[in-house]
SEGULUM-156954 format. One record per residue (C-alpha): chain; residue in three letters; residue number from 1; x, z, y. Coordinates in pm, whole numbers, always signed. Each point is the difference from the previous one (the first is absolute). Layout:
BEGIN
<site><unit>A</unit><code>Ala</code><pos>NUM</pos><xx>X</xx><zz>Z</zz><yy>Y</yy></site>
...
END
This chain:
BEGIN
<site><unit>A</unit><code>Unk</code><pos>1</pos><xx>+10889</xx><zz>+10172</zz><yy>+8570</yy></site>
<site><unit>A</unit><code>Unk</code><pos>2</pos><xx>-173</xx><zz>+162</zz><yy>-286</yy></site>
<site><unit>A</unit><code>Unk</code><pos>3</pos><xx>-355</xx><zz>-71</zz><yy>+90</yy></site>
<site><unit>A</unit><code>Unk</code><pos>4</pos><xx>+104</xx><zz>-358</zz><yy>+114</yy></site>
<site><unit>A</unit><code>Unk</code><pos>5</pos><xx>+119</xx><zz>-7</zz><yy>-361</yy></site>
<site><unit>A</unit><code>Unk</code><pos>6</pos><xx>-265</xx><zz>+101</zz><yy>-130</yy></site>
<site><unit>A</unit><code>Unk</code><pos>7</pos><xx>-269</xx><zz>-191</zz><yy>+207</yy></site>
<site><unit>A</unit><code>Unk</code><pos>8</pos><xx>+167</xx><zz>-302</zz><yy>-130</yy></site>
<site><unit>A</unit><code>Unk</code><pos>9</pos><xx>-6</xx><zz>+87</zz><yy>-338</yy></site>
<site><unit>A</unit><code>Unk</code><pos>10</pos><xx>-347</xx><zz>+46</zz><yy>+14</yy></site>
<site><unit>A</unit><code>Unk</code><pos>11</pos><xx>-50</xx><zz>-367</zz><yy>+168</yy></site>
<site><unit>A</unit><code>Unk</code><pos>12</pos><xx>+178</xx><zz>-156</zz><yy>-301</yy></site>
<site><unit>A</unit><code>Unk</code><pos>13</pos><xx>-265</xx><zz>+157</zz><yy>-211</yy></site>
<site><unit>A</unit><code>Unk</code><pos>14</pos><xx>-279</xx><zz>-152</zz><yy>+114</yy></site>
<site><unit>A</unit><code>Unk</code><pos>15</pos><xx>-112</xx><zz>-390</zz><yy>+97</yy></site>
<site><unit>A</unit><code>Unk</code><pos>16</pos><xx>+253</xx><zz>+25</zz><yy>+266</yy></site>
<site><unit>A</unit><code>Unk</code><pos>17</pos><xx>+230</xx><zz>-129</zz><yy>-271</yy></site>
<site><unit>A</unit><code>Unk</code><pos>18</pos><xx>-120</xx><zz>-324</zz><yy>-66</yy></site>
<site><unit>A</unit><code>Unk</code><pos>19</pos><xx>-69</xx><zz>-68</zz><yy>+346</yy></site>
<site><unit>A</unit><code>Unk</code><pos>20</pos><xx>+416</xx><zz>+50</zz><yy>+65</yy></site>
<site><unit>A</unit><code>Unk</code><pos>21</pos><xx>+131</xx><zz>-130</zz><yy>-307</yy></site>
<site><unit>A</unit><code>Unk</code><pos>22</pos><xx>-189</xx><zz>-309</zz><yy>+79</yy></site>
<site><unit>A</unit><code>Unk</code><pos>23</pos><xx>+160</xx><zz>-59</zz><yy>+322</yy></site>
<site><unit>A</unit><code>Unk</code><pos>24</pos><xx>+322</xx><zz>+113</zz><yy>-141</yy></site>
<site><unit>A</unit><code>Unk</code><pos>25</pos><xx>-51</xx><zz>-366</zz><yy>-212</yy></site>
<site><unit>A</unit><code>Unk</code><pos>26</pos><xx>-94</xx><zz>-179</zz><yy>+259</yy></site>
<site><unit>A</unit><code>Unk</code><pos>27</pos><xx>+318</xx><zz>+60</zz><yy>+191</yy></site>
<site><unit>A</unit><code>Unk</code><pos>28</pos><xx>+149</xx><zz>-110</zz><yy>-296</yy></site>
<site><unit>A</unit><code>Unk</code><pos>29</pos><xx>-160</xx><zz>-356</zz><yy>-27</yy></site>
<site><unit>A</unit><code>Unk</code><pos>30</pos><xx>+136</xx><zz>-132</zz><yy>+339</yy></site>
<site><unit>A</unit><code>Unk</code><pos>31</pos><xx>+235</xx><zz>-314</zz><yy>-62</yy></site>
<site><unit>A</unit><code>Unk</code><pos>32</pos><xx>+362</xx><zz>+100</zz><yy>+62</yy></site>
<site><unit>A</unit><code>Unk</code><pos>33</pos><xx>+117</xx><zz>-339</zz><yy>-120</yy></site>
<site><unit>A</unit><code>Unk</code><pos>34</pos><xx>-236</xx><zz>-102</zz><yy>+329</yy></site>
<site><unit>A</unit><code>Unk</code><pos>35</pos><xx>+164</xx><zz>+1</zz><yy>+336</yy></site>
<site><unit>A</unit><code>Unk</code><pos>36</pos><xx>-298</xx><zz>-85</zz><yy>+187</yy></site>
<site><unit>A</unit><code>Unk</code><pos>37</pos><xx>-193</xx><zz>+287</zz><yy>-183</yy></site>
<site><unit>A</unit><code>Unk</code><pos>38</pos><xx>+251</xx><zz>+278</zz><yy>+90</yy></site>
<site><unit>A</unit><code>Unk</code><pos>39</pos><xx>+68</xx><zz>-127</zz><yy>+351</yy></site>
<site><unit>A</unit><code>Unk</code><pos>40</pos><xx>-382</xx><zz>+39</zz><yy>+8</yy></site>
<site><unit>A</unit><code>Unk</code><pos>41</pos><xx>+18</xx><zz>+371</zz><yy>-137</yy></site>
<site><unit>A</unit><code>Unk</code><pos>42</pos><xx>+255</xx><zz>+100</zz><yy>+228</yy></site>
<site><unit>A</unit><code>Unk</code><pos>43</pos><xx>-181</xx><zz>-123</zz><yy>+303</yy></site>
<site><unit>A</unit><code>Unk</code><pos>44</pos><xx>-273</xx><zz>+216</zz><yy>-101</yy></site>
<site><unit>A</unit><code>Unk</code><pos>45</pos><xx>+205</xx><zz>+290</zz><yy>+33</yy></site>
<site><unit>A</unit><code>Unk</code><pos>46</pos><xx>+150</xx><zz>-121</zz><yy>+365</yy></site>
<site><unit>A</unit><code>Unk</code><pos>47</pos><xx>-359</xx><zz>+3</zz><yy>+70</yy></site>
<site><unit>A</unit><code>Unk</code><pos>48</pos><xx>-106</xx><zz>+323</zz><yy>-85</yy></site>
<site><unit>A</unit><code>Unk</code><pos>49</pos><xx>+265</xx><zz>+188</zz><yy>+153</yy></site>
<site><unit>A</unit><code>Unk</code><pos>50</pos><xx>-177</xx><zz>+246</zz><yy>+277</yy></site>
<site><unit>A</unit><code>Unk</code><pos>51</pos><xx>-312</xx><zz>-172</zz><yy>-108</yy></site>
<site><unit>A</unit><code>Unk</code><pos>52</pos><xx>-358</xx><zz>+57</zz><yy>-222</yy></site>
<site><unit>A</unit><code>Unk</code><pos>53</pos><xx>+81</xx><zz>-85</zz><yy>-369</yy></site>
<site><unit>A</unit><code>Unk</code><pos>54</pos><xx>-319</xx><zz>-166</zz><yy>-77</yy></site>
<site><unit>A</unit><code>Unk</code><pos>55</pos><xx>-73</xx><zz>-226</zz><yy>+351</yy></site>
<site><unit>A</unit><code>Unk</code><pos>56</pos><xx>+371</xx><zz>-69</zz><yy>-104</yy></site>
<site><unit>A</unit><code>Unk</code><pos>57</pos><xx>-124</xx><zz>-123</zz><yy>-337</yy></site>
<site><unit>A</unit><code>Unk</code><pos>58</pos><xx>-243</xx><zz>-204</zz><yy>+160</yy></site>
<site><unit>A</unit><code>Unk</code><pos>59</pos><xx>+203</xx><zz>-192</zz><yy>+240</yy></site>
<site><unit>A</unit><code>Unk</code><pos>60</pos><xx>+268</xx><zz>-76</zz><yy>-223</yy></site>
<site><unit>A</unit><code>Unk</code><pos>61</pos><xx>-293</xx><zz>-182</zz><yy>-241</yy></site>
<site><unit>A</unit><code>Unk</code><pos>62</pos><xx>-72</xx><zz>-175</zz><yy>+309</yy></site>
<site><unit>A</unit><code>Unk</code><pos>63</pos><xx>+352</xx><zz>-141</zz><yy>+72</yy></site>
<site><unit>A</unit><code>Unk</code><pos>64</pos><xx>+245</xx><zz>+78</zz><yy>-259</yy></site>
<site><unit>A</unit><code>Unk</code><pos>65</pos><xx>+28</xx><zz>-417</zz><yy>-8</yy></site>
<site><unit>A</unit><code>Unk</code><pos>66</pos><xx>+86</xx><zz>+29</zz><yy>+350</yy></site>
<site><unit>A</unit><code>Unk</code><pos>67</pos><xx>+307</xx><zz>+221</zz><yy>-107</yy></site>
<site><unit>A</unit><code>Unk</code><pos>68</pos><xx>+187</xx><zz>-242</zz><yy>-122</yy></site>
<site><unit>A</unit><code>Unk</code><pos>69</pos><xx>-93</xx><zz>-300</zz><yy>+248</yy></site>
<site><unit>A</unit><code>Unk</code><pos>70</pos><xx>-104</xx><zz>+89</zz><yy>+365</yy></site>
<site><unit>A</unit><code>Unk</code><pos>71</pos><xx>+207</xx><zz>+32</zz><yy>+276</yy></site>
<site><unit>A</unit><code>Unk</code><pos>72</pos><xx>+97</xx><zz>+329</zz><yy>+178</yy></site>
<site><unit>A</unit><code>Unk</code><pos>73</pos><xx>-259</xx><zz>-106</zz><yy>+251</yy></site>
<site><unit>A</unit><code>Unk</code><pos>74</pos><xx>-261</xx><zz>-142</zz><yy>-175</yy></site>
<site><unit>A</unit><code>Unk</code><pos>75</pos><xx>+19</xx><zz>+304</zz><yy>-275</yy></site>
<site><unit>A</unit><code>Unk</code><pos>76</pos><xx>-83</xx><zz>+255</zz><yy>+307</yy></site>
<site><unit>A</unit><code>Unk</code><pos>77</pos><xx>-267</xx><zz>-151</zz><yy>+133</yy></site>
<site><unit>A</unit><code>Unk</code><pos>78</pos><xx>-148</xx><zz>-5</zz><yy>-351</yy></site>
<site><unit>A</unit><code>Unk</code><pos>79</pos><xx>+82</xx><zz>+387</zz><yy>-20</yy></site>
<site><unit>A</unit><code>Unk</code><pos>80</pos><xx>-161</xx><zz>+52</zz><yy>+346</yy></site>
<site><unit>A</unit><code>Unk</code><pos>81</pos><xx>-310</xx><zz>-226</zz><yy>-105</yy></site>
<site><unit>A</unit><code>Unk</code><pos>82</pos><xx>-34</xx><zz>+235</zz><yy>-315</yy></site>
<site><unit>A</unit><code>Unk</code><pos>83</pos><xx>+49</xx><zz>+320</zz><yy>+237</yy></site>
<site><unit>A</unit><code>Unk</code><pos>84</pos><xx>+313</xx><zz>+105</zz><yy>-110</yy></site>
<site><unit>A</unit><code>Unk</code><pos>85</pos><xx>+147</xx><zz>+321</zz><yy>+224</yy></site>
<site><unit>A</unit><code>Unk</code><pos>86</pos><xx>+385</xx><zz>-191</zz><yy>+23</yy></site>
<site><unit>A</unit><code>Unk</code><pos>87</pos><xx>-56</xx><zz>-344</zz><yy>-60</yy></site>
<site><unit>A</unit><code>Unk</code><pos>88</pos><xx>+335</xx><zz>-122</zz><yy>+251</yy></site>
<site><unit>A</unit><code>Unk</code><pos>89</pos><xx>+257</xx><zz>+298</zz><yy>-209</yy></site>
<site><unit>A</unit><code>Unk</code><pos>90</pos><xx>-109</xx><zz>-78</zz><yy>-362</yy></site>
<site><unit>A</unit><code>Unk</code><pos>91</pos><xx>-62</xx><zz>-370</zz><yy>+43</yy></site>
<site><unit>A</unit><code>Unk</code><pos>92</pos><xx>+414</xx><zz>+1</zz><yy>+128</yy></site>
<site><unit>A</unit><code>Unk</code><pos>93</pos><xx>+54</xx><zz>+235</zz><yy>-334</yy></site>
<site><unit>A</unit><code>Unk</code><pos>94</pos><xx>-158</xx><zz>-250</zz><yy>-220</yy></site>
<site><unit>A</unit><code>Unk</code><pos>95</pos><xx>+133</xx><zz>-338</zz><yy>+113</yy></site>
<site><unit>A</unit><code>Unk</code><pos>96</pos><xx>+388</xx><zz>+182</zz><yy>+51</yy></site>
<site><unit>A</unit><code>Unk</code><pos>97</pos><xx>-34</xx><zz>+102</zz><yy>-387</yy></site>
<site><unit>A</unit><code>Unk</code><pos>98</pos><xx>-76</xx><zz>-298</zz><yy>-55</yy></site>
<site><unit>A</unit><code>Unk</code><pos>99</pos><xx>+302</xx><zz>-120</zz><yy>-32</yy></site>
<site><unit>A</unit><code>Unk</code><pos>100</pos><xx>+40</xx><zz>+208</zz><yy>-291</yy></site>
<site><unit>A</unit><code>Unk</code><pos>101</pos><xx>-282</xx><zz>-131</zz><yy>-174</yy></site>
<site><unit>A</unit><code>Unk</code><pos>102</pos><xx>+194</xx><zz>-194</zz><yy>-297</yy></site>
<site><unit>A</unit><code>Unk</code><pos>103</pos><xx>+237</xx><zz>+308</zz><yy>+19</yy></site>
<site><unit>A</unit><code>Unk</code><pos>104</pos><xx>-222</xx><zz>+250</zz><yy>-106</yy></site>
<site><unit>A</unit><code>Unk</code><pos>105</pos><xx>-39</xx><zz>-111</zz><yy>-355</yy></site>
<site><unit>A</unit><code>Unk</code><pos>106</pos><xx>+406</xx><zz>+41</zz><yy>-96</yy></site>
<site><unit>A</unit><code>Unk</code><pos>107</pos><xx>-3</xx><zz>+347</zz><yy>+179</yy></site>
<site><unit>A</unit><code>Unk</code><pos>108</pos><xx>-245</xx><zz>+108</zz><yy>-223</yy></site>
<site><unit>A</unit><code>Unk</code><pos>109</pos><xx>+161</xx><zz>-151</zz><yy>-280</yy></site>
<site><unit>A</unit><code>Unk</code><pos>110</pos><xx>+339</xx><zz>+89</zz><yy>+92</yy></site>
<site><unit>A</unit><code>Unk</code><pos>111</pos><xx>-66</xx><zz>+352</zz><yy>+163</yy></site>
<site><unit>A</unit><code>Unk</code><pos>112</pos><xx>-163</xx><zz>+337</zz><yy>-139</yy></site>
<site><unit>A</unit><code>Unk</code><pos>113</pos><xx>-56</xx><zz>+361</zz><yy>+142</yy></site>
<site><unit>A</unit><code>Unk</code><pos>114</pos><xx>+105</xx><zz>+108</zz><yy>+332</yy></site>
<site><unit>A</unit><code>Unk</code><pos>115</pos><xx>+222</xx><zz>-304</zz><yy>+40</yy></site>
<site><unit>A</unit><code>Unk</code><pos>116</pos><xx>-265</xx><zz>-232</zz><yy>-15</yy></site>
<site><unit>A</unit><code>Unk</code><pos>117</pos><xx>-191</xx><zz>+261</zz><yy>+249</yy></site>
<site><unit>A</unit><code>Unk</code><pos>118</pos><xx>+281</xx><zz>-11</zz><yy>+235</yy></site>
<site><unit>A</unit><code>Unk</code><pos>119</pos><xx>+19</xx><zz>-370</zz><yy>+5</yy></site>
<site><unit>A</unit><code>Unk</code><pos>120</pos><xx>-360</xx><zz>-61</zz><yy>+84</yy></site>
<site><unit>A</unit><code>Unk</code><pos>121</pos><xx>+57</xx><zz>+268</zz><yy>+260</yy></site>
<site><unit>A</unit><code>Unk</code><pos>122</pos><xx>+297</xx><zz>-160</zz><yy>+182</yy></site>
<site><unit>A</unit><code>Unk</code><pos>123</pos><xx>-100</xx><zz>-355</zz><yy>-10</yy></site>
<site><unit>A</unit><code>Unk</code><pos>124</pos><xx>-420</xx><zz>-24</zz><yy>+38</yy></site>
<site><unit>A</unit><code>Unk</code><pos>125</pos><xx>-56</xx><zz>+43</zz><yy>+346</yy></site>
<site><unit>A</unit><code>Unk</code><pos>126</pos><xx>-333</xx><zz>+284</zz><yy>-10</yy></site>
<site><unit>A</unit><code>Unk</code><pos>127</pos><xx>+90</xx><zz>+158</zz><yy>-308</yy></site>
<site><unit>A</unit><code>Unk</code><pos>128</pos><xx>+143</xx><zz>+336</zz><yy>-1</yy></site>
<site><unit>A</unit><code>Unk</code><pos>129</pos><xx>-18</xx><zz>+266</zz><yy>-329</yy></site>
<site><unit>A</unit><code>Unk</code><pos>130</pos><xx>-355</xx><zz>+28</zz><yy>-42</yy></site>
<site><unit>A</unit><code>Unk</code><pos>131</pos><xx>-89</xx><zz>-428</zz><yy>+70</yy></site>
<site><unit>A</unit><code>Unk</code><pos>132</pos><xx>+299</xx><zz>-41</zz><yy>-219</yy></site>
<site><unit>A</unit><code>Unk</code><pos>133</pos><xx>-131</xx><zz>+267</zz><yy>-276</yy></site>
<site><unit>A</unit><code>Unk</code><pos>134</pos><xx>-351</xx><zz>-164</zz><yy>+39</yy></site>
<site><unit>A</unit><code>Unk</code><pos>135</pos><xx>+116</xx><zz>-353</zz><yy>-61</yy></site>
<site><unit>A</unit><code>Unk</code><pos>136</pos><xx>+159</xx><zz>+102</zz><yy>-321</yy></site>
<site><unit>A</unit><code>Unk</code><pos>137</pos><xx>-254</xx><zz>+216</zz><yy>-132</yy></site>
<site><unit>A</unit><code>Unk</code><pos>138</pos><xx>-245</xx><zz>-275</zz><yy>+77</yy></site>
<site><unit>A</unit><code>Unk</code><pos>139</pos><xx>+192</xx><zz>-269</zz><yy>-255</yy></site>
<site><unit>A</unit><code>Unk</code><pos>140</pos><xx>+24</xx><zz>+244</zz><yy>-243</yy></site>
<site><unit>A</unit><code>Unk</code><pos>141</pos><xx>+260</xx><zz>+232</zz><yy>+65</yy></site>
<site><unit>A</unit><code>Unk</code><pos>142</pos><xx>-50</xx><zz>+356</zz><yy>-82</yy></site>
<site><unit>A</unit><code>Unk</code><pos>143</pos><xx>+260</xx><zz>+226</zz><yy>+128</yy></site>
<site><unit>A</unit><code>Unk</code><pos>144</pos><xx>-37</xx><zz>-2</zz><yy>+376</yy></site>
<site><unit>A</unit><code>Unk</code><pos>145</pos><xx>-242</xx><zz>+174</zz><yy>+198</yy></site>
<site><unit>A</unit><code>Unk</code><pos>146</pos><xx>-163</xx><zz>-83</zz><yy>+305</yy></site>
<site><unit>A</unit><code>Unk</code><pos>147</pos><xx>+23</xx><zz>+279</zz><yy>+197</yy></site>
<site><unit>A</unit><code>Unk</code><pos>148</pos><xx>-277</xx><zz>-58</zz><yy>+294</yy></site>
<site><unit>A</unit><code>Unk</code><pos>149</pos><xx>-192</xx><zz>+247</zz><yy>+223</yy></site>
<site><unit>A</unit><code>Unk</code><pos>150</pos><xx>-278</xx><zz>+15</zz><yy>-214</yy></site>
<site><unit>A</unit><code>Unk</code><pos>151</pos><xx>+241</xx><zz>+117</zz><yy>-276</yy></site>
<site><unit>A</unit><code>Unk</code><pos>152</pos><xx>+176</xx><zz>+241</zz><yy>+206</yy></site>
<site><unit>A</unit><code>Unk</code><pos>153</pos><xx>-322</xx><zz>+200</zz><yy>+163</yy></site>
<site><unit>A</unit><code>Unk</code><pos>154</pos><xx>-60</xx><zz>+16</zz><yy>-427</yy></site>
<site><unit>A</unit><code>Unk</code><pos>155</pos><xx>+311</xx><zz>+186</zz><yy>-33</yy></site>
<site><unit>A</unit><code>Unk</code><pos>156</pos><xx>-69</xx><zz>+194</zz><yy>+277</yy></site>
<site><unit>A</unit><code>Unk</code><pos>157</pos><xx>-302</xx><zz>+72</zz><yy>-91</yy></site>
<site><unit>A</unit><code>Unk</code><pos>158</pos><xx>+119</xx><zz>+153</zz><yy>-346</yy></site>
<site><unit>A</unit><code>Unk</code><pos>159</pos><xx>+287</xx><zz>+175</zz><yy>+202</yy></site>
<site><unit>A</unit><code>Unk</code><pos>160</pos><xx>+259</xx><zz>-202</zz><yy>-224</yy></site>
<site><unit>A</unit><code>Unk</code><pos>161</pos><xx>+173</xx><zz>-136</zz><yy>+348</yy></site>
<site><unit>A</unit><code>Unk</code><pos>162</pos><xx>+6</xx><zz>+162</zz><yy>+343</yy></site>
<site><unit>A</unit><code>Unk</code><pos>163</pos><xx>-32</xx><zz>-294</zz><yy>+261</yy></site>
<site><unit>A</unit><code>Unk</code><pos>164</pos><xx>+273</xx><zz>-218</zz><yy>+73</yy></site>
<site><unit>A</unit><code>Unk</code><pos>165</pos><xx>+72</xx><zz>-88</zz><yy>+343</yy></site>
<site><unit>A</unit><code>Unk</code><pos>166</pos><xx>+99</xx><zz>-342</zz><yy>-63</yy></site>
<site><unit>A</unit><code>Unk</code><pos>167</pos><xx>+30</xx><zz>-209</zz><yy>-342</yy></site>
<site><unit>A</unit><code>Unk</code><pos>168</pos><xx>+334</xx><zz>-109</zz><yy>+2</yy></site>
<site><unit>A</unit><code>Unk</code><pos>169</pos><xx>+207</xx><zz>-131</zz><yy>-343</yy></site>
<site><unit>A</unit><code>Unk</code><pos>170</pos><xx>+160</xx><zz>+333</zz><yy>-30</yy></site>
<site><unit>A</unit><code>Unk</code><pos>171</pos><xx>-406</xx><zz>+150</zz><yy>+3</yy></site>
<site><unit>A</unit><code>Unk</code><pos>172</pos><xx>-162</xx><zz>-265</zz><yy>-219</yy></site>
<site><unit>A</unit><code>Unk</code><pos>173</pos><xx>+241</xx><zz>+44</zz><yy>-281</yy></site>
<site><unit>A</unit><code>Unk</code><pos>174</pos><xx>-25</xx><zz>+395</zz><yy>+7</yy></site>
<site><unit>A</unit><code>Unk</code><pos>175</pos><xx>-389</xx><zz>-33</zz><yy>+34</yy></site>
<site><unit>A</unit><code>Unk</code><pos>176</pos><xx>+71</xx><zz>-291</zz><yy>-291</yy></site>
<site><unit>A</unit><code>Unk</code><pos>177</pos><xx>+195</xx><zz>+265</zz><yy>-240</yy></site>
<site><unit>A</unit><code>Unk</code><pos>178</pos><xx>-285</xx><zz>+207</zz><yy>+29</yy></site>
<site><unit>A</unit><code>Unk</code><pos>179</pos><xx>-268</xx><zz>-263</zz><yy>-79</yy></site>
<site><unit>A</unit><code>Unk</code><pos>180</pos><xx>+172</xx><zz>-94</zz><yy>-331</yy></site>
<site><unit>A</unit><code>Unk</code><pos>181</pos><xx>+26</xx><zz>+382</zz><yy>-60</yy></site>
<site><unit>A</unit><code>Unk</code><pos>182</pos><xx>-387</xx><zz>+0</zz><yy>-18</yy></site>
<site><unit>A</unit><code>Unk</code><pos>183</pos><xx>-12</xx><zz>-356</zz><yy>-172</yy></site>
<site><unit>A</unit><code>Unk</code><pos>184</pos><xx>+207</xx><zz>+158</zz><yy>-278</yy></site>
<site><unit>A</unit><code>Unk</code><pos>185</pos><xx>-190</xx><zz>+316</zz><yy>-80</yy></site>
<site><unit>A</unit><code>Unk</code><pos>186</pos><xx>-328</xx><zz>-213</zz><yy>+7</yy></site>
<site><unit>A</unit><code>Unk</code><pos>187</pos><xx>+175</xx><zz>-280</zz><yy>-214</yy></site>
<site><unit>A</unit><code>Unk</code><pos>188</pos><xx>-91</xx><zz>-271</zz><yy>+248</yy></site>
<site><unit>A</unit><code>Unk</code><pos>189</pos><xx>+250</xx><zz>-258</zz><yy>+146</yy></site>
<site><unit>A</unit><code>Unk</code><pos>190</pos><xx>+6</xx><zz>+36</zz><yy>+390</yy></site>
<site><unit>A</unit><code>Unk</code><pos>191</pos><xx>-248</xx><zz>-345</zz><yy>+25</yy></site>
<site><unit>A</unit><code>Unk</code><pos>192</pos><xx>-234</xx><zz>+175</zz><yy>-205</yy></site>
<site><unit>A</unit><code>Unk</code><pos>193</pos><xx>+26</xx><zz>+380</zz><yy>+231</yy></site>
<site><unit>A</unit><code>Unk</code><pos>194</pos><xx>-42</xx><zz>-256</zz><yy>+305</yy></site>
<site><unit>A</unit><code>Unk</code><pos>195</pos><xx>-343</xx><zz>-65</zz><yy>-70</yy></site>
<site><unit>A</unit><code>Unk</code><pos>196</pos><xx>-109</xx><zz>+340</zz><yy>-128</yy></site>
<site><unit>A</unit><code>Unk</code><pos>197</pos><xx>+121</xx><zz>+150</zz><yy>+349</yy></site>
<site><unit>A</unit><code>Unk</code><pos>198</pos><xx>-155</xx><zz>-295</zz><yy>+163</yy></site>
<site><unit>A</unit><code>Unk</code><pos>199</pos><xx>-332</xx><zz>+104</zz><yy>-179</yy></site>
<site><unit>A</unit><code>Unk</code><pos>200</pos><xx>+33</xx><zz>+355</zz><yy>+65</yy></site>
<site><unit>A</unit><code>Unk</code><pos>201</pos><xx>+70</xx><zz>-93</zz><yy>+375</yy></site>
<site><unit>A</unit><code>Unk</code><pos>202</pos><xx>-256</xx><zz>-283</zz><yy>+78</yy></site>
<site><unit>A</unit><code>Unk</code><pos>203</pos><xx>-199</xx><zz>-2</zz><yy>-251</yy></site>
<site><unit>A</unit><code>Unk</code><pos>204</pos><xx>+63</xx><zz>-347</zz><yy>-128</yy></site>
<site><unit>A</unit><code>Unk</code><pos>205</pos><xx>+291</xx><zz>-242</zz><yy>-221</yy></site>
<site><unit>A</unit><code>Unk</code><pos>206</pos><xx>+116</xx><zz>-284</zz><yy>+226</yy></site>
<site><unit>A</unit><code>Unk</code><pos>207</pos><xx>+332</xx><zz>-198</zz><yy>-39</yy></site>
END
């Protein structure tokens, strides 16, 4: 964990900072008083489940109108048009959450923390921990992490976690402790580790 610890470190000394604290803000702009605009977020992160991050990205500019319009049908064969790898699963996800589009907004309000976690979890149909951590890192919460395989080959890598066999809740919120272990020696928030292990992993800062 020590040289993980200290790789970091050295990442917040140099332009790597600006980069992240930037995108740290503009997770921080998105509308909550908007329940088109976080219905849209969240789709994004149905989407990207099992999926590439940045041909994510670029559907969901193509049709994150559709979200909140198109039919179950007519949304997958927009998906499938755009080359989507599970345009029948996530176009069900996204029209069955739907129905909690004018919902979402109160959670949020009403909700923090792993409650708020747990209810995304239980009642968005292709959200589990990490989709639900992603969501709410992505409107500007910073105290989840999104633990995905790219960040778990990091740990690996840096002999911090031996591989798990599966990620189940029980894993994620060990694997979790850990991450805001490191967050807390580097004095970062988890949002802000997120994209300095994405870095170190892919070489880029994505949402």
């Amino acid at each position: 964990m020590e040289e993980l610890i200290h790789t970091i470190q050295s990442l917040k000394n140099s332009d790597m900072k600006t980069k992240v604290d930037k995108r740290i803000q503009e997770f921080k702009t998105i509308n909550r008083h908007s329940s088109d605009d976080l219905f849209k977020e969240l789709c994004f992160c149905i989407l990207t489940a099992n999926f590439s991050a940045e041909r994510g990205m670029s559907i969901h500019q193509q049709l994150s109108t559709c979200f909140v319009s198109d039919s179950e049908e007519t949304l997958e064969k927009k998906l499938k048009q755009c080359g989507y790898r599970f345009p029948h699963i996530r176009a069900t996800y996204i029209v069955a959450s739907a129905a909690h589009r004018h919902e979402l907004k109160k959670i949020i309000g009403l909700l923090n923390g792993e409650e708020l976690r747990g209810w995304l979890v239980k009642n968005i149909k292709g959200l589990g921990y990490k989709e639900a951590s992603h969501f709410l890192r992505n409107i500007g919460c910073d105290n989840y992490a999104i633990i995905d395989s790219h960040i778990l080959d990091l740990l690996q890598r840096y002999q911090v976690i031996a591989p798990p066999k599966t990620l189940t809740k029980k894993k994620y919120l060990e694997i979790e402790k850990l991450l805001q272990d490191i967050a807390s020696q580097t004095q970062l928030t988890l949002a802000e580790l997120d994209l300095y292990l994405w870095y170190l992993q892919t070489g880029t800062i994505l949402k």
